[in-house]
VEXDREN-2710 file (C-alpha; in Angstrom, 1 decimal):
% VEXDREN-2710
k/r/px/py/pz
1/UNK/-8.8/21.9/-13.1
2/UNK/-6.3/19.1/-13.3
3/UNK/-7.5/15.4/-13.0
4/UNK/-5.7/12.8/-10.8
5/UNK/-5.1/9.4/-11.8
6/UNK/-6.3/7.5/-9.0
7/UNK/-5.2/3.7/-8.8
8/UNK/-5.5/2.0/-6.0
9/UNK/-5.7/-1.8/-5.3
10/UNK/-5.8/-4.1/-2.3
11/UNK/-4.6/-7.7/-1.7
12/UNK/-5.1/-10.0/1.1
13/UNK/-2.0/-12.6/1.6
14/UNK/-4.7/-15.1/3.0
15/UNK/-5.1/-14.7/-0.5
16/UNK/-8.7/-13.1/-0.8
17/UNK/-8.7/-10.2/-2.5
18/UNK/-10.4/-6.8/-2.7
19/UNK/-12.2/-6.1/-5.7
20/UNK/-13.0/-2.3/-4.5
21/UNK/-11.3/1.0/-6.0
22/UNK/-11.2/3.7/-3.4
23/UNK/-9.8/7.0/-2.0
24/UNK/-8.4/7.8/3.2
25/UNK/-7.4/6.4/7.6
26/UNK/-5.2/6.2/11.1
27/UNK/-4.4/5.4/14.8
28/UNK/-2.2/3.5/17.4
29/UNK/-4.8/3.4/20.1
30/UNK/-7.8/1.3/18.9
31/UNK/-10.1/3.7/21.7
32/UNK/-8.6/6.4/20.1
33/UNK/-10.5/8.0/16.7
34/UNK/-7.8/8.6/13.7
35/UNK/-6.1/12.1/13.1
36/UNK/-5.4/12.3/9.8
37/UNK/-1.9/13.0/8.2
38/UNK/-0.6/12.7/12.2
39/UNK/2.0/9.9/11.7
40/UNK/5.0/10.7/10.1
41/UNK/6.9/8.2/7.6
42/UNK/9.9/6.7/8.7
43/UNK/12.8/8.1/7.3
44/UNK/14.0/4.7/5.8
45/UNK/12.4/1.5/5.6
46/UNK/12.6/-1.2/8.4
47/UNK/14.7/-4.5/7.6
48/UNK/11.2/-6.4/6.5
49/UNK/10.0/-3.5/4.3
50/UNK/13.7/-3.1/2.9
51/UNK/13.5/-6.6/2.0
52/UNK/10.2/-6.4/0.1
53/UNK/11.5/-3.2/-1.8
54/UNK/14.5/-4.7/-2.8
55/UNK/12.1/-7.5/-4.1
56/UNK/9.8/-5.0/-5.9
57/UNK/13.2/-3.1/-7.4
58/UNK/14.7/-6.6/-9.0
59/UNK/11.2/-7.0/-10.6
60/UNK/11.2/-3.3/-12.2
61/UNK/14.5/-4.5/-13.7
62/UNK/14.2/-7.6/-14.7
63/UNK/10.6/-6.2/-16.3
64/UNK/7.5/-8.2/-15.5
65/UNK/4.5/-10.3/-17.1
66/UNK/1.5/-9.1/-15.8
67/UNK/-2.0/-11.0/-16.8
68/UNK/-0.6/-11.4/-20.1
69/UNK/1.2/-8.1/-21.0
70/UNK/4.4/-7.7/-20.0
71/UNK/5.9/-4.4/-18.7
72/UNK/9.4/-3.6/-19.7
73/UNK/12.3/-3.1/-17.2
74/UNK/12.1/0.3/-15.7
75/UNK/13.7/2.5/-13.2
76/UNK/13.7/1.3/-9.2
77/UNK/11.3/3.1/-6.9
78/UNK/12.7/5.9/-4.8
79/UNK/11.9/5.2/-0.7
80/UNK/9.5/8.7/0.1
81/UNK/9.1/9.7/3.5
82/UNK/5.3/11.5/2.8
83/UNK/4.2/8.0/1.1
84/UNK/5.6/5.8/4.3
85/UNK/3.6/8.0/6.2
86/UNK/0.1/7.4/4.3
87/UNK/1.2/3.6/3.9
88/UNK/1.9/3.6/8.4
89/UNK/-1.4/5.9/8.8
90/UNK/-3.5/3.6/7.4
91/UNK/-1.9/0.2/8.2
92/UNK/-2.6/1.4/11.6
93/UNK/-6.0/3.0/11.3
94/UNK/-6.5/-0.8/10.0
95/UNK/-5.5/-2.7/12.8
96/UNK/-7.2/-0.3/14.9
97/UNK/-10.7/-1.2/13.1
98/UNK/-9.6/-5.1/13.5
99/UNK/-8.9/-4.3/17.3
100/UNK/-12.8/-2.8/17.7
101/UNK/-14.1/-5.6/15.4
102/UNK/-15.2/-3.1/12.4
103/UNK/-12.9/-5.4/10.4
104/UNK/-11.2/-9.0/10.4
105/UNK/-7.7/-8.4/8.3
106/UNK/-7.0/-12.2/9.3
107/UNK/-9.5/-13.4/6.7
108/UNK/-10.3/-10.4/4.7
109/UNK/-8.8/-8.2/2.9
110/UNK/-7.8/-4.4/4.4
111/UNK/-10.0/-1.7/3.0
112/UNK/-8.7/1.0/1.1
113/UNK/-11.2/3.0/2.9
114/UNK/-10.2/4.0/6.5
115/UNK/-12.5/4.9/9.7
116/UNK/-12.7/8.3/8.7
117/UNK/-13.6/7.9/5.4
118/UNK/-10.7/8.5/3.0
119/UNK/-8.8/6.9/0.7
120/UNK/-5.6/6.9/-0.4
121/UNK/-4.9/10.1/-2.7
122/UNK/-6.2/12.2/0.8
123/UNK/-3.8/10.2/2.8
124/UNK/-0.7/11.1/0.5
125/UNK/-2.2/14.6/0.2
126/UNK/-2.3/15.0/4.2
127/UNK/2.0/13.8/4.3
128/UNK/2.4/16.5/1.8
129/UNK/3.1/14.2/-1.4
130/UNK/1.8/16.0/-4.2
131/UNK/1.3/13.8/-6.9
132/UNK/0.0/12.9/-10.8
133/UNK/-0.8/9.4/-10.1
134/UNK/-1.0/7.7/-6.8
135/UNK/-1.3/3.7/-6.2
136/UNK/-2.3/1.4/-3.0
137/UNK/-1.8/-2.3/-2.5
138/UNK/-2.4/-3.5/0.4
139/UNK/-2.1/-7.3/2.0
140/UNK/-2.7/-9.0/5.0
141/UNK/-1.8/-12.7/6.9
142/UNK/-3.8/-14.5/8.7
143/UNK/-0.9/-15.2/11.4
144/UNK/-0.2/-11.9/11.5
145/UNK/3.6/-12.4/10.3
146/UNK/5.0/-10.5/7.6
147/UNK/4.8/-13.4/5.0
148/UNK/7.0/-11.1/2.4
149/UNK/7.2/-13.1/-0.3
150/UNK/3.6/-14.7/-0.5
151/UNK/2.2/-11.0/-0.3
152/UNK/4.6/-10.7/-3.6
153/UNK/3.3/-13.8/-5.0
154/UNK/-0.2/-12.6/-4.1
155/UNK/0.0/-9.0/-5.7
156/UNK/1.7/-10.6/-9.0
157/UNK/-0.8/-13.1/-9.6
158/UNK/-3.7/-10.7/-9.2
159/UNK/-6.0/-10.0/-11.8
160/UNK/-7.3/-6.4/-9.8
161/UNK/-4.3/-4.0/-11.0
162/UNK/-2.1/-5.0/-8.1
163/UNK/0.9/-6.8/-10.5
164/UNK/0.8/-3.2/-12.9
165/UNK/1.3/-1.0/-9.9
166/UNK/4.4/-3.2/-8.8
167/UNK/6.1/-2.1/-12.2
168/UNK/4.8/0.8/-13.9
169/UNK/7.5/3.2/-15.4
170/UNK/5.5/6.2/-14.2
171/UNK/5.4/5.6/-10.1
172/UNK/8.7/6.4/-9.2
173/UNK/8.0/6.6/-5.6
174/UNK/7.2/4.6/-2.7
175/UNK/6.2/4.2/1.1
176/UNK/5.8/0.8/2.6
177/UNK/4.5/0.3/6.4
178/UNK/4.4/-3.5/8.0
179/UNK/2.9/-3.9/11.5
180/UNK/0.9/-6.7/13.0
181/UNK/0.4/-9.1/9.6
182/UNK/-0.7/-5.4/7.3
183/UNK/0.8/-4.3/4.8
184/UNK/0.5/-1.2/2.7
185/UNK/2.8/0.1/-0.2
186/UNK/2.0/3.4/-1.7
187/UNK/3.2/4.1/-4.7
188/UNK/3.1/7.4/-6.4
189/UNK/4.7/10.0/-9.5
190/UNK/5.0/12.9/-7.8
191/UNK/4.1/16.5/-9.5
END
């Protein structure tokens, strides 16, 4: 059987952060229970997540200090359709927990676990990523804006994991989603 490297990390911008390592989530309609796998990625990134992958890019370039061990430049992250559709299935099974009160993403940070149970290796699984390593981060505001560069600042200054995943050689791929002050960026190295 082969193992799967599972990372996966959270990251609040109102700067709390998640201290949990999980595995799944979705839904547009708080009164509506999450379908897993239904929302498809968007085919490129909208101008807010373009903005924070061209961000993400320079740093893989430039190579990047992380707690104390730095991470040499490496090759940008490729936009993937499957991954944009874990990273939208769970930002909005997330605000669709905040919406019934299961959760407060304006002062804690989003789970990694969503309303149905999973994480995110099922989520990438269910777009049809098939993968050897798979990564979440995941941030929220408590204005609900996109905040771009402090949920940046926040990932790199973590001590939880969330600065590695931002520049490790071996995820080549990413989805982002943005919607309603959540953020989630899947990263993975596909099969």
């Amino acid at each position: 059987m082969i193992k799967f490297k599972v990372l996966l990390i959270a990251a609040v911008l109102f700067l709390s952060a998640c201290g949990e390592l999980p595995l799944d989530g979705q839904v547009s309609n708080p009164s509506v229970k999450p379908t897993l796998g239904s929302l498809a990625g968007n085919n490129t990134p909208s101008q807010v997540e373009t903005y924070l992958l061209n961000k993400i890019n320079t740093l893989r370039q430039n190579g990047q200090s992380c707690q104390g061990k730095f991470y040499a430049s490496s090759n940008a992250v490729e936009w993937n359709i499957a991954l944009a559709g874990a990273a939208k299935t769970h930002v909005k099974d997330v605000l669709a927990m905040h919406a019934e009160g299961t959760i407060n993403v304006r002062t804690k940070a989003p789970p990694h676990v969503g309303s149905d149970g999973k994480r995110v290796d099922s989520r990438a699984q269910s777009q049809g990523y098939v993968f050897k390593t798979i990564a979440e981060n995941l941030a929220s505001s408590s204005n609900a804006s996109p905040n771009t560069d402090k949920v940046l600042a926040s990932w790199l200054s973590s001590s939880q994991g969330h600065c590695e995943v931002l520049v490790r050689a071996d995820l080549e791929d990413i989805g982002l989603y943005f919607e309603n002050g959540v953020w989630a960026a899947v990263f993975g190295e596909s099969r």
